[in-house]
C-alpha positions in Angstrom: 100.2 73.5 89.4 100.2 77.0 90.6 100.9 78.6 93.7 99.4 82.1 94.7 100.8 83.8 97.3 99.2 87.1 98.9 101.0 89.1 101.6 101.1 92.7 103.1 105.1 94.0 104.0 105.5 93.9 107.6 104.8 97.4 109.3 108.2 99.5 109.0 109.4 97.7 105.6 111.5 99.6 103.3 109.2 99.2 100.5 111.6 100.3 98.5 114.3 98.0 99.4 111.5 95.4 99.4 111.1 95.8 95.9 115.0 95.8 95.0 115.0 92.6 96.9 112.5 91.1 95.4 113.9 92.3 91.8 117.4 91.6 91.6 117.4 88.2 94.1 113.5 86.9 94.8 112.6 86.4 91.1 116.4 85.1 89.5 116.4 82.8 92.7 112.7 81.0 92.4 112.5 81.2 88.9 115.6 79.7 88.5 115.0 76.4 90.1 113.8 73.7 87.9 111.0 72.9 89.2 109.4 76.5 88.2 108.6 77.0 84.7 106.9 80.7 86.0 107.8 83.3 88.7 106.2 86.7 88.8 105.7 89.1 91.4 103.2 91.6 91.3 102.5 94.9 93.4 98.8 96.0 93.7 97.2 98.8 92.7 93.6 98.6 93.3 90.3 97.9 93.5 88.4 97.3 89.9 85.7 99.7 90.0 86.5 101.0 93.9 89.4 102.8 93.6 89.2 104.3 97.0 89.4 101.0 98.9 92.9 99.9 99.3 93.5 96.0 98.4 93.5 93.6 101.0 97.3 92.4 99.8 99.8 94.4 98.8 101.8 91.5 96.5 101.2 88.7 94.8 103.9 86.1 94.4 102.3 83.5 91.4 104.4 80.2 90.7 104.2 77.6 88.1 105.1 74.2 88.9 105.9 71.3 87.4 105.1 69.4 90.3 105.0 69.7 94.2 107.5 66.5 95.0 109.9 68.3 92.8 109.0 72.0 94.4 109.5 70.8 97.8 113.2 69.1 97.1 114.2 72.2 95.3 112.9 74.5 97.8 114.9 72.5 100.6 118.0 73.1 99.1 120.0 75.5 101.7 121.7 77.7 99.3 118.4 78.4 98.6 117.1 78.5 101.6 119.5 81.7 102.4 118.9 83.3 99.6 115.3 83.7 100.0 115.3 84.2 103.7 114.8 88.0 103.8 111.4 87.1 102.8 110.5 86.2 106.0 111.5 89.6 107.0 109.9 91.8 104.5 106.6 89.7 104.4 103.7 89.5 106.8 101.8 86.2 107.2 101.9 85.4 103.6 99.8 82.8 102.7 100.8 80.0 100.0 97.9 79.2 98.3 97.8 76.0 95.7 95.6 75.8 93.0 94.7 73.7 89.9 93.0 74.7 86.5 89.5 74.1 86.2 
């Protein structure tokens, strides 16, 4: 299973800091837990064959799973719980999309 997840930073973000965050804690954190056999994070940089239209999202967070029952009890964990809460604060409305292969 995979997990897409768009967002825009929140309006005054440190995009910069954003990015350190996401680099040094986001990605060791997630992909670290068993339950993820993929973590990536990915920063937009335009539209195919528009390049003057800004994307819609900003990031992409993209997760492999191995399953959500296991996700879900990693994910409730609080040690890791804290250490992905500045998420929260960098990230506007992200939406947590699941998808399967077709």
């Amino acid at each position: 299973m995979r997990i897409i997840v768009p967002f825009n930073l929140k309006p005054g973000t440190d995009v910069a800091e954003y990015e350190e965050w996401a680099r040094t804690t986001d990605l060791p954190t997630a992909g670290g837990l068993p339950s993820v056999t993929s973590f990536t994070v990915h920063k937009a940089t335009g539209l195919f064959g528009d390049p003057d239209t800004p994307p819609p999202y900003a990031y992409f967070e993209v997760l492999d799973i191995t399953n959500m029952e296991d996700f879900m009890a990693d994910i409730s964990d609080p040690d890791f719980q804290a250490a992905v809460a500045p998420f929260q604060t960098y990230a506007d409305a992200p939406q947590f999309i699941l998808t399967e292969d077709i």
